[in-house]
C-alpha positions as CSV (number, residue, x, y, z in Angstrom):
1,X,-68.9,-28.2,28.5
2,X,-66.0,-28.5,30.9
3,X,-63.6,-31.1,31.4
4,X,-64.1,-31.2,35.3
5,X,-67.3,-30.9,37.4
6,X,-66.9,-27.3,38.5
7,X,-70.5,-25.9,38.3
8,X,-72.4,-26.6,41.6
9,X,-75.8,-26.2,42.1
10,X,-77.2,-25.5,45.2
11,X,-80.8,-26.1,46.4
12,X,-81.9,-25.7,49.9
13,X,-84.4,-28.1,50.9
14,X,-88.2,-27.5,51.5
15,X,-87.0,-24.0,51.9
16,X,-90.0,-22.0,53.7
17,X,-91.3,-25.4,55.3
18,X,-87.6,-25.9,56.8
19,X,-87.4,-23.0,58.3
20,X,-90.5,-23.2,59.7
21,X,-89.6,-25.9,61.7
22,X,-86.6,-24.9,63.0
23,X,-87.9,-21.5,64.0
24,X,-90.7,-23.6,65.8
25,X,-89.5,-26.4,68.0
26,X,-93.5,-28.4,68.2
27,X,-93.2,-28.8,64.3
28,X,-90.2,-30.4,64.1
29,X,-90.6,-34.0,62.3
30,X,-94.4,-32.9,61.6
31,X,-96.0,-32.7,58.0
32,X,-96.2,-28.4,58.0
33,X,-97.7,-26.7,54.5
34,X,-96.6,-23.2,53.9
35,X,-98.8,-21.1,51.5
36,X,-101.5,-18.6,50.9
37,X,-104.4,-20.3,53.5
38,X,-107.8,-18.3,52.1
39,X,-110.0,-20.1,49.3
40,X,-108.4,-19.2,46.3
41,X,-104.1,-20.1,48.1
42,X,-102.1,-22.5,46.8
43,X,-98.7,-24.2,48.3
44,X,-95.7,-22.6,48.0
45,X,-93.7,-25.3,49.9
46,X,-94.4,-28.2,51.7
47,X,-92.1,-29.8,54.0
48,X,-90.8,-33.5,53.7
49,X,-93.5,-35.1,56.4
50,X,-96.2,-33.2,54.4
51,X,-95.0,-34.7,51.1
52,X,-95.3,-38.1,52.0
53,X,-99.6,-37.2,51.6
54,X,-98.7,-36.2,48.5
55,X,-98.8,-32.3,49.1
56,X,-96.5,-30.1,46.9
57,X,-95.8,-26.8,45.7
58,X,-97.9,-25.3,42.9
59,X,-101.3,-27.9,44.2
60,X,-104.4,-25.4,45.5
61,X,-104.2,-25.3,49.6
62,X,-108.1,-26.9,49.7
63,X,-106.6,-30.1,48.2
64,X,-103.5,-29.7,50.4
65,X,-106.1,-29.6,53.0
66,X,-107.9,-32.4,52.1
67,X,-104.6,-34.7,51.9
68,X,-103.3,-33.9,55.2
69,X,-105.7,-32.4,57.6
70,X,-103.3,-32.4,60.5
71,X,-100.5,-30.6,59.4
72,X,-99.8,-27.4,60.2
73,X,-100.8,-24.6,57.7
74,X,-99.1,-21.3,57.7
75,X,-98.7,-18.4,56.1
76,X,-95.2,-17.5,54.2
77,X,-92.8,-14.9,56.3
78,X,-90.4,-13.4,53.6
79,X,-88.6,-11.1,56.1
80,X,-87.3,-14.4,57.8
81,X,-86.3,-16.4,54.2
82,X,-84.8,-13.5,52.6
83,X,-82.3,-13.0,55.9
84,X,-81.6,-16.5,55.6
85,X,-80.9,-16.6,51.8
86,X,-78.8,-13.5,52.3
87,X,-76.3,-16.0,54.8
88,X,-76.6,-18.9,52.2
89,X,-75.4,-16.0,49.5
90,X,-72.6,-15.1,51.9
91,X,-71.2,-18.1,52.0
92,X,-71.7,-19.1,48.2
93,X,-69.7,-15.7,47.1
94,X,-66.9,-16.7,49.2
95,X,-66.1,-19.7,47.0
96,X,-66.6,-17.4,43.8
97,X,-67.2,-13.7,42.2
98,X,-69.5,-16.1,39.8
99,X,-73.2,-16.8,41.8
100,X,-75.8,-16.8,39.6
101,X,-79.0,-16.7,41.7
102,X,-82.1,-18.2,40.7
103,X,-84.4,-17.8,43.7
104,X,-83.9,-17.2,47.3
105,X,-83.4,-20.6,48.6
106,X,-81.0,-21.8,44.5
107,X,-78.3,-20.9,42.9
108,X,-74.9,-21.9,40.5
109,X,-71.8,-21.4,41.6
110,X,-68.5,-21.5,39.0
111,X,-65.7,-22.7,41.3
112,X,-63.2,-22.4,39.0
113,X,-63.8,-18.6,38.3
114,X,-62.9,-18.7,42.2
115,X,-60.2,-21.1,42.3
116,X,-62.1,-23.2,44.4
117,X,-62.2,-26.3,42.6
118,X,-60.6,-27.4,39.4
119,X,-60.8,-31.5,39.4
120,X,-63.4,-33.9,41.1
121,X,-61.6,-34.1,44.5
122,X,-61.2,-30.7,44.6
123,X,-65.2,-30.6,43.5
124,X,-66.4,-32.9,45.9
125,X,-64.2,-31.2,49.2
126,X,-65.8,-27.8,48.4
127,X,-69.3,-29.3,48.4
128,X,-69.4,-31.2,51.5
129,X,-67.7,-28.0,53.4
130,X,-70.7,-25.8,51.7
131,X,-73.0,-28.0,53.0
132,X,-71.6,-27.9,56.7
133,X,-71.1,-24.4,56.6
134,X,-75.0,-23.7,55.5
135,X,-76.3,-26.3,58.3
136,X,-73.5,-24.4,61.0
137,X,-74.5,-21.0,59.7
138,X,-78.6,-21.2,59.2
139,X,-79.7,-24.4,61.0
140,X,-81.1,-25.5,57.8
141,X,-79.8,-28.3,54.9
142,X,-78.9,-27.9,51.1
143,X,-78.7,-30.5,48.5
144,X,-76.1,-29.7,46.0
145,X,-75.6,-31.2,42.3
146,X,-71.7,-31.2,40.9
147,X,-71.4,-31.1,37.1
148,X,-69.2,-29.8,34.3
149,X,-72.2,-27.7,33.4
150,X,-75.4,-25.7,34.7
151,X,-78.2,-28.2,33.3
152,X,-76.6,-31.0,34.8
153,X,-75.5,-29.4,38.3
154,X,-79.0,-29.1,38.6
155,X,-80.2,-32.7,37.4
156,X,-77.7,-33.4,40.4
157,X,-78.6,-31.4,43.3
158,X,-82.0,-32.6,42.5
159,X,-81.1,-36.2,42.6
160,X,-79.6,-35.9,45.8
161,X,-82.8,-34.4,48.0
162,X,-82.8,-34.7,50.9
163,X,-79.6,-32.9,52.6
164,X,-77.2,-34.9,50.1
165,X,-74.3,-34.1,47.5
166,X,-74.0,-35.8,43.8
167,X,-71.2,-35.2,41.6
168,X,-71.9,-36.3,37.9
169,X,-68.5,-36.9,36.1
170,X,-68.0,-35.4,33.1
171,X,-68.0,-37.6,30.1
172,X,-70.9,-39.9,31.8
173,X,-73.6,-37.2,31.1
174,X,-75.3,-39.3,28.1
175,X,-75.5,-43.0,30.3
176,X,-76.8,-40.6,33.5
177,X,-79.5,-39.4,31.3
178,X,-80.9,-42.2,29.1
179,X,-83.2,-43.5,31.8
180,X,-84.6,-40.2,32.9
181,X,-87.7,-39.2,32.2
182,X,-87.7,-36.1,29.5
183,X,-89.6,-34.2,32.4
184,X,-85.8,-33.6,33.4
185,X,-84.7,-31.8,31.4
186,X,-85.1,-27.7,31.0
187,X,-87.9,-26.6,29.3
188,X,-90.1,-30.0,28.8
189,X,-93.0,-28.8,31.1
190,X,-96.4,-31.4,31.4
191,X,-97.5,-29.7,27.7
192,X,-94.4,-30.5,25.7
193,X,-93.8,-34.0,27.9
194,X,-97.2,-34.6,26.8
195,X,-96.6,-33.8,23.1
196,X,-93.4,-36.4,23.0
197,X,-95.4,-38.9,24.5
198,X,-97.8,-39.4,22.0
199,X,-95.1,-39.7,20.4
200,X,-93.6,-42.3,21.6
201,X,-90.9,-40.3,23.7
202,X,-91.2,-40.9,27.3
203,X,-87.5,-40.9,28.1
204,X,-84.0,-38.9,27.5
205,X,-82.7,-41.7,25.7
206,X,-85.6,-41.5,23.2
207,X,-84.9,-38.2,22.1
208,X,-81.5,-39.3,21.5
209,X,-83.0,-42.4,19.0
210,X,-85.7,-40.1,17.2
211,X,-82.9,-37.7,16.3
212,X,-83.0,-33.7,15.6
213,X,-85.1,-33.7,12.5
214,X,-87.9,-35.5,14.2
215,X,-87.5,-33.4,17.2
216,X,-87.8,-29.9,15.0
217,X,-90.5,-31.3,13.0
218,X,-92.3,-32.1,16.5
219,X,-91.1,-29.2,18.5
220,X,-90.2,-26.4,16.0
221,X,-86.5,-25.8,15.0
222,X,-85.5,-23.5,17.9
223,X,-87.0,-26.0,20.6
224,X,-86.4,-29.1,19.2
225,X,-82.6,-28.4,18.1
226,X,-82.3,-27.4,21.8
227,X,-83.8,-30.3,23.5
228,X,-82.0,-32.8,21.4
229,X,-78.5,-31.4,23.0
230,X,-79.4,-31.8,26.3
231,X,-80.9,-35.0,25.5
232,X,-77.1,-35.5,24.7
233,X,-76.0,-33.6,28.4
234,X,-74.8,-30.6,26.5
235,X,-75.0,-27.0,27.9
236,X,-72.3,-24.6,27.1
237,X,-74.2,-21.8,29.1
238,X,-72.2,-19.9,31.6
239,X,-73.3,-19.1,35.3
240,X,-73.5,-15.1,34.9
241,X,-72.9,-13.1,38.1
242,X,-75.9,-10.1,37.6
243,X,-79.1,-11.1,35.8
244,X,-80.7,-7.6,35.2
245,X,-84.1,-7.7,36.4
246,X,-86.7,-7.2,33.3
247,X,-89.5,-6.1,35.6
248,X,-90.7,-5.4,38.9
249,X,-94.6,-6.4,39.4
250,X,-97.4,-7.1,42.3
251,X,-100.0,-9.0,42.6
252,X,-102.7,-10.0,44.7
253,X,-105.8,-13.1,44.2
254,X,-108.6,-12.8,46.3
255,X,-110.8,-14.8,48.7
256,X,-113.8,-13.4,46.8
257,X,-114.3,-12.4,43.4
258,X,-114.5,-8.5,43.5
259,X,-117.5,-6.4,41.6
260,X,-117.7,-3.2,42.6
261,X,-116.1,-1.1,40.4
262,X,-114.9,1.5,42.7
263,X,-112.9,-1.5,44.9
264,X,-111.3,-2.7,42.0
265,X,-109.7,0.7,41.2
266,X,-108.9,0.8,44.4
267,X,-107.3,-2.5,44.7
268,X,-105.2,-1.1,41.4
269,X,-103.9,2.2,42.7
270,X,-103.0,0.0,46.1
271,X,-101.1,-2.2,43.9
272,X,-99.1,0.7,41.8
273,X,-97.5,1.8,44.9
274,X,-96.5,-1.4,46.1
275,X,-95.1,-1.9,42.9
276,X,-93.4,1.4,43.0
277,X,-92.2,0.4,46.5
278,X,-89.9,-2.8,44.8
279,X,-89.2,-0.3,41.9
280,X,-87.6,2.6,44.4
281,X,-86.4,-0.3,46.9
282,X,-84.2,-2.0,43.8
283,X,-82.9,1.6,42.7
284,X,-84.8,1.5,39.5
285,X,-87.6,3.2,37.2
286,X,-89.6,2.1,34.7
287,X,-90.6,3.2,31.2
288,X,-93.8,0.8,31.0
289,X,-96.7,0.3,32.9
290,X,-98.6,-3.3,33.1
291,X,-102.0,-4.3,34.0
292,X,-102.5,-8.0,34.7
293,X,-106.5,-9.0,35.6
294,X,-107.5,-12.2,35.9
295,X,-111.6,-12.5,35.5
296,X,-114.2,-15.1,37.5
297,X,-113.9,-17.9,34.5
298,X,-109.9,-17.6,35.0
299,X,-109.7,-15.7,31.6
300,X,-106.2,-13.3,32.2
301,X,-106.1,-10.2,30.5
302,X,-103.1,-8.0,30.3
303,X,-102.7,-4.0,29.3
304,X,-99.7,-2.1,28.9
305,X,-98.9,1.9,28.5
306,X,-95.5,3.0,27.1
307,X,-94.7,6.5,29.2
308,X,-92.2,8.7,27.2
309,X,-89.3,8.2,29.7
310,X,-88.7,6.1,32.6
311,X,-90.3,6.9,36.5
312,X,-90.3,6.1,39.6
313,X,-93.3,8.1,40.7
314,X,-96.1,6.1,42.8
315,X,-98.8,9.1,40.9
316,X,-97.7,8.4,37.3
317,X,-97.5,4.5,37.6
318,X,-100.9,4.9,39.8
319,X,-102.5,7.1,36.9
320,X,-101.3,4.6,34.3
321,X,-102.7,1.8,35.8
322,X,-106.1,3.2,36.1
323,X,-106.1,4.4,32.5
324,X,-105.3,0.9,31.7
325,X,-108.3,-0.5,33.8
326,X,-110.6,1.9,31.9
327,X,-110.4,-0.2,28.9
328,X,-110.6,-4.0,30.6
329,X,-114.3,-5.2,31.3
330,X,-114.8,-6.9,34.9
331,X,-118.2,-8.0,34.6
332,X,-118.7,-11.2,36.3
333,X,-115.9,-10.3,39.0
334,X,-112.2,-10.2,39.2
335,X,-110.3,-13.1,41.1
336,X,-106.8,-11.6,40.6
337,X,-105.2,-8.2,39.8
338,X,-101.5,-6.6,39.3
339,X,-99.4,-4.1,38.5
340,X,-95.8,-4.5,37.3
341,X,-93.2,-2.1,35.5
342,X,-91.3,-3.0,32.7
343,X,-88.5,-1.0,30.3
344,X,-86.3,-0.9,33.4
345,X,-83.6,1.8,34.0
346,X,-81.2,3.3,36.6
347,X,-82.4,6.8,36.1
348,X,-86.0,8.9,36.2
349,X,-87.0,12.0,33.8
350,X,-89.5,13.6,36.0
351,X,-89.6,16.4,33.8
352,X,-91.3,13.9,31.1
353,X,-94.1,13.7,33.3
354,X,-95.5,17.2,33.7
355,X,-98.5,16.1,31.1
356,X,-98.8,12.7,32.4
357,X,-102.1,12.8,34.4
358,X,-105.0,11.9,31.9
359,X,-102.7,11.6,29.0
360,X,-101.9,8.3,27.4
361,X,-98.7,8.8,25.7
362,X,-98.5,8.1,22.0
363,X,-96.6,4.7,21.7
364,X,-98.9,3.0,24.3
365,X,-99.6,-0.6,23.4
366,X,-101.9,-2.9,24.5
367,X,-101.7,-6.9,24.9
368,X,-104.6,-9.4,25.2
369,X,-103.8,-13.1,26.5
370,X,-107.2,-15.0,26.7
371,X,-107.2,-18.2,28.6
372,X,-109.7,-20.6,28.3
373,X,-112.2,-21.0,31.6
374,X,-111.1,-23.3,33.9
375,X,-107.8,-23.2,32.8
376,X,-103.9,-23.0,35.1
377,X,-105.5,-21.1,37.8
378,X,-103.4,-19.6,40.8
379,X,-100.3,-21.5,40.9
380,X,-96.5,-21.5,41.7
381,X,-94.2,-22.6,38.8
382,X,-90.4,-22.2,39.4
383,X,-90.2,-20.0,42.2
384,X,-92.9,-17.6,40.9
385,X,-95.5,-16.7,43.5
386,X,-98.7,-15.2,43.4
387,X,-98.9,-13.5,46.8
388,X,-102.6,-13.3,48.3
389,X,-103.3,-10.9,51.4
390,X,-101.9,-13.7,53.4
391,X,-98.6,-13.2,53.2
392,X,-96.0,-11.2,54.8
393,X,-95.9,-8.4,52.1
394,X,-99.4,-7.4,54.1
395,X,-99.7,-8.8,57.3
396,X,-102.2,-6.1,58.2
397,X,-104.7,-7.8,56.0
398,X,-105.1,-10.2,59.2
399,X,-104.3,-9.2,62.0
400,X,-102.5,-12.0,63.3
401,X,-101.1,-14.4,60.3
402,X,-101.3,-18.1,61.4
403,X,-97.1,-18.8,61.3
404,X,-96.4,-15.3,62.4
405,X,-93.9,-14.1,65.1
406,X,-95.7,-12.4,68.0
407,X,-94.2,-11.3,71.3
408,X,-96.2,-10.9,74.9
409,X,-95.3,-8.7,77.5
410,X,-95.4,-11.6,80.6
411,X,-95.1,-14.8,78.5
412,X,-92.2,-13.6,75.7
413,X,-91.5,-14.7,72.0
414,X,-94.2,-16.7,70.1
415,X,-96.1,-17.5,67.0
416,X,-99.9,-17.2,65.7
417,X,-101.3,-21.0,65.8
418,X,-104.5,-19.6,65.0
419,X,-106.8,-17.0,65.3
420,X,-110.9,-16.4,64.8
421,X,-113.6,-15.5,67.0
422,X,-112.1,-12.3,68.2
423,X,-109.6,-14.8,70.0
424,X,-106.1,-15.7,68.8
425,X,-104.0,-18.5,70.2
426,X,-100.4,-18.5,70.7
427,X,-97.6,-21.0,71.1
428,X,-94.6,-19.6,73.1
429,X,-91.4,-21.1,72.0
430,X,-88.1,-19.8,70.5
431,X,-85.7,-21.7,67.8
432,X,-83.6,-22.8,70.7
433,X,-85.7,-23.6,73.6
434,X,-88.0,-26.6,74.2
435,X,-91.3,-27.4,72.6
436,X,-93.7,-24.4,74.2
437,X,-97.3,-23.7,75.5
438,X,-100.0,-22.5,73.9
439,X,-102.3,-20.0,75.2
440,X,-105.1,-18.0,73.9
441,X,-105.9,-14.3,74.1
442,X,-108.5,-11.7,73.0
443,X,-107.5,-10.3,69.5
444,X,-107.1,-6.8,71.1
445,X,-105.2,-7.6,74.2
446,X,-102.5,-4.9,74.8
447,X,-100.1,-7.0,76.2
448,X,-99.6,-8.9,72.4
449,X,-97.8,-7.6,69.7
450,X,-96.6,-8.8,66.0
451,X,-92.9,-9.1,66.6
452,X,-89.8,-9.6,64.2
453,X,-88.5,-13.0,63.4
454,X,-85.6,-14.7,65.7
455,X,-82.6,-15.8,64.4
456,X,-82.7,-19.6,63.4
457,X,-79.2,-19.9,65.1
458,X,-78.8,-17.6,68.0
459,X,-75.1,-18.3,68.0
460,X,-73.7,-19.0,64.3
461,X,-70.3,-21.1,63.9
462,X,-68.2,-18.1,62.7
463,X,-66.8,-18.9,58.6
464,X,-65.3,-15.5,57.9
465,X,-62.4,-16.9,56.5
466,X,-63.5,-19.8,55.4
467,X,-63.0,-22.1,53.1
468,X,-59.6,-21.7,54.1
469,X,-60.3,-23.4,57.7
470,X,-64.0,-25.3,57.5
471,X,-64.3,-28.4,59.8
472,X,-64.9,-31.0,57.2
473,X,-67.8,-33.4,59.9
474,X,-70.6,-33.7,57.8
475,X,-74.3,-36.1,57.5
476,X,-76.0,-37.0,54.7
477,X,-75.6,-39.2,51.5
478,X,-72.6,-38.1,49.4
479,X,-72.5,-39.5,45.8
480,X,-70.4,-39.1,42.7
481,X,-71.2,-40.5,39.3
482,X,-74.5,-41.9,40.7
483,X,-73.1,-44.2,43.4
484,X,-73.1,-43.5,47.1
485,X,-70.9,-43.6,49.8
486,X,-71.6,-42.5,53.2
């Protein structure tokens, strides 16, 4: 725990949804959902306007649906949020060699490993340039938390949604937290919040009062000892620069459950080599193969083969995978399937491999996880996404993605509102212009084409050498130690 409130966490707000509606000028102040949009898709982020239905991330896209039937659903475009994380990132490794990133759109930042910050003035100047710099650079708003550790930072930047900044002094951890509800704090998900509350523990300040033997007796030693520090506001952890990767995986649920056989092979071997793709793309191999399938009644099986070295060949990960399917039963239908590698390494022996088609090496292992029907379903928790054949790691899967950038030889740069009927309509508009038309055209007219996404900012204040020289003009509540100031 440190003596000044050097940790910041940054979280940009409504990510996907946010740039949505700044890369389109007609959804701008309207409720927009962004997520898989078949049967089976669920939200991955919905902005502010769409929140206020009571739409958020993780909830199935029918009941999104169903809350607010006038906002605009579309499908995720990860080639436009990872460009834009990749400027947030920019700008967060100037203030330090120390960012730890959690997702695309979060991350902690040490600022005194950068000599940034090193007292709360110090603190609070470096967070209100970040967040100018992010809305000058992106078009887009962050909230960021202050805190003399990583739990707390985070606590913060939370507290401070929408577009705002709150700095939690160090040595007030204990009174911030007492009110809060336990849900706050890392690791009490709705199971465990659940478990405390039929036991009488609804809020931080009751962990504190049942003490650390009743919390290990509840919670086990491991979880309980841990809960009852933070219940305290302690977190010695440190924000750590490179978090190795422990797997690269793929997966895809369906619109319809699948049957045949022969398609769910298929669907397998198609999945190896995108997984393969990621593999080659992060300059890694793999020493074990995974097969995840999730059956009709929501049961999730999982399989695993242990290869004798690692690889980062598409026909041994392929072969594995559908030695691994031989031994799962699909009867009834599949709803979900992937393939992820695990054992990762910087470094292939292809000459392991010469044996590798039809032969299951000797320290395979398999792993069955039964869940119960009707149980978690398809859902995003903490950034993790299952990605249907709606999003932008396949766009081919429809032709024209409702959210997607197209371009027209006579009427220029647009995006799919919609598209059925062998028609698809499009409204023309660019990040910077006005609030476009919409026309509609035959599916297969020559004159349309999928397009790449436009900046969100065609012209970028430049910060190369910032922070040195970053106008300090900034909007949006700025707090410390949980009052506000303007």
């Amino acid at each position: 725990m440190r003596a000044a409130p050097t940790i910041l966490h940054l979280d940009m707000d409504a990510f996907y949804a946010s740039a949505e509606q700044a890369a389109k000028p007609s959804l701008r102040g309207k409720p927009v959902v962004v997520g898989g949009l078949g049967p089976r898709g669920v939200v991955a982020t919905a902005s502010y306007e769409a929140r206020r239905f009571g739409v958020h991330s993780a909830m199935p896209m029918a009941q999104a649906r169903r809350l607010a039937p006038n906002a605009a659903y579309l499908v995720p475009r990860f080639l436009l949020y990872r460009t834009v994380s990749d400027q947030v990132m920019e700008l967060l490794g100037r203030l330090s060699p120390l960012v730890e990133p959690l997702s695309l759109d979060e991350a902690f930042v040490d600022l005194e490993a950068g000599g940034t910050a090193d007292d709360t003035a110090s603190a609070l100047e470096i967070g209100e340039q970040l967040r100018t710099a992010i809305k000058a650079v992106t078009g887009l708003t962050g909230s960021v938390g202050l805190a003399g550790s990583k739990m707390l930072a985070k606590i913060a930047s939370e507290e401070a949604k929408p577009n705002g900044l709150l700095l939690i002094e160090p040595g007030t951890e204990r009174e911030l937290l007492a009110p809060m509800s336990v849900r706050i704090l890392p690791g009490v998900g709705p199971a465990t919040a659940d478990h405390l509350r039929r036991a009488g523990m609804t809020r931080v300040n009751d962990l504190v009062e049942a003490g650390e033997a009743e919390l290990v007796r509840l919670l086990g030693k491991a979880h309980g000892g841990s809960l009852h520090r933070m219940a305290f506001g302690y977190d010695d952890r440190p924000v750590v620069a490179e978090r190795d990767a422990k797997s690269v995986s793929v997966e895809d649920t369906f619109d319809a459950d699948l049957h045949d056989r022969v398609r769910v092979r298929t669907e397998v071997e198609r999945l190896a080599d995108r997984c393969v793709q990621r593999l080659r793309g992060a300059g890694r191999s793999g020493r074990t193969v995974v097969l995840k399938v999730r059956r009709y009644d929501f049961s999730t099986l999982t399989r695993s083969e242990t290869l004798r070295g690692p690889t980062d060949d598409p026909a041994v990960v392929r072969e594995a995978a559908a030695r691994l399917l031989e031994a799962v039963d699909t009867t009834g239908g599949v709803r979900l399937l992937g393939v992820g590698v695990t054992g990762l390494a910087d470094y292939t022996q292809e000459d392991l491999f010469a044996q590798a088609a039809g032969e299951q090496a000797a320290t395979g292992e398999a792993a069955e996880e039964e869940t119960a029907a009707g149980g978690d379903g398809d859902k995003l928790v903490d950034g993790a996404r299952e990605e249907t054949r709606e999003t932008a790691e396949q766009p081919a899967a429809r032709r024209w993605p409702a959210g997607h950038d197209v371009r027209h030889d006579t009427y220029g740069h647009g995006w799919v509102q919609g598209s059925g009927v062998g028609r698809v309509t499009v409204r023309f508009e660019e990040p910077e212009s006005a609030p476009g038309r919409v026309r509609t055209f035959r599916i297969d007219d020559p004159e349309l084409q999928p397009a790449a996404p436009l900046p969100l900012v065609r012209n970028p204040v430049d910060y190369s050498s910032w922070p040195a020289s970053l106008p300090k003009s900034l909007s949006g509540p700025v707090s410390s130690g949980g009052e506000s100031r303007p």
